[in-house]
N, C-alpha and C positions, 0 to 999 in steps of 0.2 A: 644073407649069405654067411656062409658059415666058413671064416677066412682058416681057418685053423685043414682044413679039409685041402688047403691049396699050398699049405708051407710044408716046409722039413717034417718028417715025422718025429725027429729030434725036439724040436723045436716045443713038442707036449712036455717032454722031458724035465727041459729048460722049465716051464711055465712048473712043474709039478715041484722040481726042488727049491722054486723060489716062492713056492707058494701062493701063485696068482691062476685063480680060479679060470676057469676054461669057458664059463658062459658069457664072460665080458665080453669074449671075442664076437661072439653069435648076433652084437649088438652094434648098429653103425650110429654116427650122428647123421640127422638131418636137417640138421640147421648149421648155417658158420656165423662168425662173429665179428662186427667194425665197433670201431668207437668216434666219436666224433671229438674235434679239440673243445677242452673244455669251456671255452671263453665265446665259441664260436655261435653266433647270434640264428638259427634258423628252427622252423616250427616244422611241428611235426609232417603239417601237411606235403610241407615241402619237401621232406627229405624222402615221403611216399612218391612225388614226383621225381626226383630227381636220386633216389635210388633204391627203392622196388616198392612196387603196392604191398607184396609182403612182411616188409620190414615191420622190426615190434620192438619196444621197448626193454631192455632186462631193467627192471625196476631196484632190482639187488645191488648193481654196481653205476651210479650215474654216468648218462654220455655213452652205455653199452646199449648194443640193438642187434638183434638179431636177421638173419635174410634166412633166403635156402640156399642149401648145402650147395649145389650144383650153380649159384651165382657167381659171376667173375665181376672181379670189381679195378680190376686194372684200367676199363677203359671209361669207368665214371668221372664225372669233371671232377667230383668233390675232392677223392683221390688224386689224381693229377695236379691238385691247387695246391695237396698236404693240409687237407682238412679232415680228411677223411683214413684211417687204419684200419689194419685187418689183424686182429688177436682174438686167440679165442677165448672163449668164455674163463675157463679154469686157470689160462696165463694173464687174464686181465685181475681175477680172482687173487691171485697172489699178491699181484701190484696194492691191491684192495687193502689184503692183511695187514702191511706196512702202513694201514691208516697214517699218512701222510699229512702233517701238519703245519703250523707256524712256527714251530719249535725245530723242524729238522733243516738243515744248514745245510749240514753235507750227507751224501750216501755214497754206498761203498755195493756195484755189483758185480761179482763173481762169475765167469763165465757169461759176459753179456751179452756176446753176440746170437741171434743175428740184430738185435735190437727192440722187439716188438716190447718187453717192458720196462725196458731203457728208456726209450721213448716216451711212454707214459709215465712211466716217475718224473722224468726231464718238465713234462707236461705240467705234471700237478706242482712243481717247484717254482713252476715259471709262472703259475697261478700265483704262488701265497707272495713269491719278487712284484709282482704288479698290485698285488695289496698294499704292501707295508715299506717296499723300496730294498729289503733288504736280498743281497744276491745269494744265491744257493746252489749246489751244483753233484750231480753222481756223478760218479768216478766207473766207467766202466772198463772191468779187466777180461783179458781172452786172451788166451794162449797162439793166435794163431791169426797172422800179419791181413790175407783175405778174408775171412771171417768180418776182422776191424775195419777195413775196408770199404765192403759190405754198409758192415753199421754206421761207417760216416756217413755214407750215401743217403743211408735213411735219416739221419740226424739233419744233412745240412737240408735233404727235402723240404723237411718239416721246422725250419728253423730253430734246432734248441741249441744252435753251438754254444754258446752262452750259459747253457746247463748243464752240457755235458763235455767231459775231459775222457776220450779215450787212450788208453795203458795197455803195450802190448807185451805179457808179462803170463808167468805160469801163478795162478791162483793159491799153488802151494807155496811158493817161494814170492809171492809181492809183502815188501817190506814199504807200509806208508810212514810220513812223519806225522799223520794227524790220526787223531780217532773220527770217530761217526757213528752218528746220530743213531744210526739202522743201517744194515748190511743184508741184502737179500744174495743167498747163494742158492743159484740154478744150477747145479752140479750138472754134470756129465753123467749121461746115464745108457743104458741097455735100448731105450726108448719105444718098448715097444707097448707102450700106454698107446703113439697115437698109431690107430688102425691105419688111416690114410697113408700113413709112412710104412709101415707095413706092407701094404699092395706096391707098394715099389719093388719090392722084390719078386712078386708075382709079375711088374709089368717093364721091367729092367730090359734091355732091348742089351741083344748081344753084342761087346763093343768091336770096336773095328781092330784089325791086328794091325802093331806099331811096324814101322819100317826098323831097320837094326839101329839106325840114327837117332829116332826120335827114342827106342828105348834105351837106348845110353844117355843121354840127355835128361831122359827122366831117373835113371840108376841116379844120375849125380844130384840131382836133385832131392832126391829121398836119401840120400847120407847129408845133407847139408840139414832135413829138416829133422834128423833121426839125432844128429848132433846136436842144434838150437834145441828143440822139444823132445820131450820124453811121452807127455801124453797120448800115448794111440788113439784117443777116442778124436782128438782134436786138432791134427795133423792136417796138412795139405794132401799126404801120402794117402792117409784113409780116407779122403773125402774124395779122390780122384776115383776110389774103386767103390764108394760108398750104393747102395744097393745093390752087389752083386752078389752072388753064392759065395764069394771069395768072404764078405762083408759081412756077411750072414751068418756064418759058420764063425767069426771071431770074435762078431759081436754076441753070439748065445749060447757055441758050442764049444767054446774054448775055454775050460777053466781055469786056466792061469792069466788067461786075458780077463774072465771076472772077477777073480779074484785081485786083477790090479786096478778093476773101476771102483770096486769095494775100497781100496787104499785111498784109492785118488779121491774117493768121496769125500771119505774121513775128514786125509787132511784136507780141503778146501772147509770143510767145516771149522776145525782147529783155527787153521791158517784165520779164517775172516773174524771168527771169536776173537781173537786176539788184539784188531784194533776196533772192537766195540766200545763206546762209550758205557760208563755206570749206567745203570737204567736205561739202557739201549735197545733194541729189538733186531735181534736176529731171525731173517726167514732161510728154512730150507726147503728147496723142492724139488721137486725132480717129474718126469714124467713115465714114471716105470710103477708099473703094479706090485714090483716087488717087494715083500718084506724087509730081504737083506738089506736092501738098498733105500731104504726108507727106515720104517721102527726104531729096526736094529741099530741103525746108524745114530740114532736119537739117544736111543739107551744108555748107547755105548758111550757117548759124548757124554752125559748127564752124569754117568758114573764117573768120568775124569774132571769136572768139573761144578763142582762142588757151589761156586756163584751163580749157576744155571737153574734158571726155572724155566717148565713147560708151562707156558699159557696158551687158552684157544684165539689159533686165526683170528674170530671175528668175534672176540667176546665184546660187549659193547658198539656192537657192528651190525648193520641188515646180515639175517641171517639168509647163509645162501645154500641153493641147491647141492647139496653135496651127501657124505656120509660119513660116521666118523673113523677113524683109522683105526689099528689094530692096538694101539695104547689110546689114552686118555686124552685128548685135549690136541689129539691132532686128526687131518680130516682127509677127504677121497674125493676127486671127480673122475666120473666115467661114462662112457658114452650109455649104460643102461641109464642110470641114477640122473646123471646130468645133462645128459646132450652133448657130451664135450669131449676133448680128446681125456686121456687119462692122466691124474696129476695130484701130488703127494705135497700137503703143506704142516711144514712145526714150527709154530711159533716161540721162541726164546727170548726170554726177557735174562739181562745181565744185573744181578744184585751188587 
């Protein structure tokens, strides 16, 4: 299916001045992706039984497995126990880049909710603590008090409190006392890498009209969240109307609104640069096919920052399905190439 055929006519537009190719769309996944905890004791046979005949290994990222697209994995026991997550391929891929070691103490991520590789950093930290005794822990920052929320839910599921410290704080303006190790920043983005989120707008169900009560009630609420946060993309406000035409149209057709996810990128990029450790690793990613909002963004950073090097994701690393970007040394998944939703990673090392 050819989803471009069922959105905005705008919407070609969008994709033409941001440079992101029209056949990506033409392309769906058919696979999704679990991970299992890393520590967690069961063979393969088993997990065939007990969560699909079709299940397969990704050999690229350990403890990744693939199902079909069309699997629900909510009402699996393994799920249920917090053994079992649901990330996809190209967001577990990132977590991957961070080659997470005995050496990293602390992490630092940026925009972490809803949690999917919060959780798996937490994971692999809570691995290297049960090696060597020594405690480790990310720092996850989110602009946006549900969001956090959210992400604890997921956090105490799967017991990482102990790894992780949630921080409810705008990603441009968090001021830490410490440095770290490695800083993964999942900026805010346009998002229309993943297709699946996309059909949301095609299958947004018309909302119901508020009574004069409830819409006063929400007026006051959205100047309370317009005063605490500035982020639009990250707001309770835009998440209340998030897949509508309303949504749709600010999120792709509104140039002053991208031109402030461009700002907001930047700095969160700035921003997390700042409390890097020397020789540290900074990831950026994002899940937008765009140039602007990927490359560009790298570039531009590189030219201000003169102790910045690009190295690749996975240099030293199983090499994984992907492509590489529009510069050097940075890379692409997409649901042609990869099976996956769409997702932009640049690896930075701090001299």
């Amino acid at each position: 299916m050819n989803i471009l055929n069922k959105l905005s006519p705008q919407f070609k537009q969008f994709l033409q001045e941001e440079g992101i190719n029209e056949e990506i769309f033409m392309f769906e996944q058919t696979l999704r992706y679990i991970r299992i905890k890393p520590d967690y004791l069961i063979t393969f046979e088993e997990l065939q039984k007990q969560v699909s005949d079709s299940i397969l290994p990704i050999t690229q990222i350990p403890t990744l497995y693939s199902i079909p697209a069309d699997q629900k994995i909510n009402n699996l026991q393994l799920y249920k126990d917090g053994i079992l997550y649901g990330i996809d391929k190209s967001s577990a891929a990132v977590v991957y880049s961070l080659d997470i070691n005995q050496n990293d103490n602390n992490l630092l991520e940026i925009c972490c909710a809803p949690g999917a590789k919060l959780t798996f950093i937490a994971d692999l930290l809570r691995i290297q603590t049960n090696k060597d005794g020594i405690q480790r822990k990310v720092f996850g920052i989110d602009i946006s008090q549900n969001r956090l929320n959210i992400t604890q839910s997921i956090v105490n599921k799967y017991q990482l409190e102990k790894q992780v410290e949630l921080i409810l704080e705008d990603g441009t303006k968090y001021q830490s006392p410490i440095q770290f190790d490695k800083v993964l920043i999942d900026a805010e983005c346009t998002h229309e890498g993943s297709i699946k989120h996309l059909k949301k707008y095609i299958d947004k169900p018309i909302p119901e009209k508020k009574s004069k009560k409830q819409f006063k009630n929400n007026k006051a609420s959205k100047k309370q969240l317009q005063k605490n946060h500035t982020n639009i993309y990250t707001t309770e406000q835009t998440k209340a109307h998030e897949w509508t035409e309303e949504d749709f149209n600010n999120r792709f057709l509104d140039q002053k609104k991208l031109q402030k996810i461009y700002d907001l990128q930047y700095s969160l990029l700035e921003n997390g640069y700042k409390y890097l450790k020397q020789n540290g690793i900074l990831i950026y990613s994002t899940c937008s096919f765009s140039q602007k909002q990927n490359e560009d963004q790298i570039i531009k950073f590189l030219q201000h920052n003169n102790d910045a090097i690009l190295i690749h994701p996975f240099w030293g690393m199983q090499e994984q399905q992907c492509k590489p970007g529009q510069i050097f040394n940075t890379v692409r998944f997409d649901p042609k190439v990869s099976n996956t939703g769409g997702m932009f990673i640049a690896k930075i090392k701090k001299l």
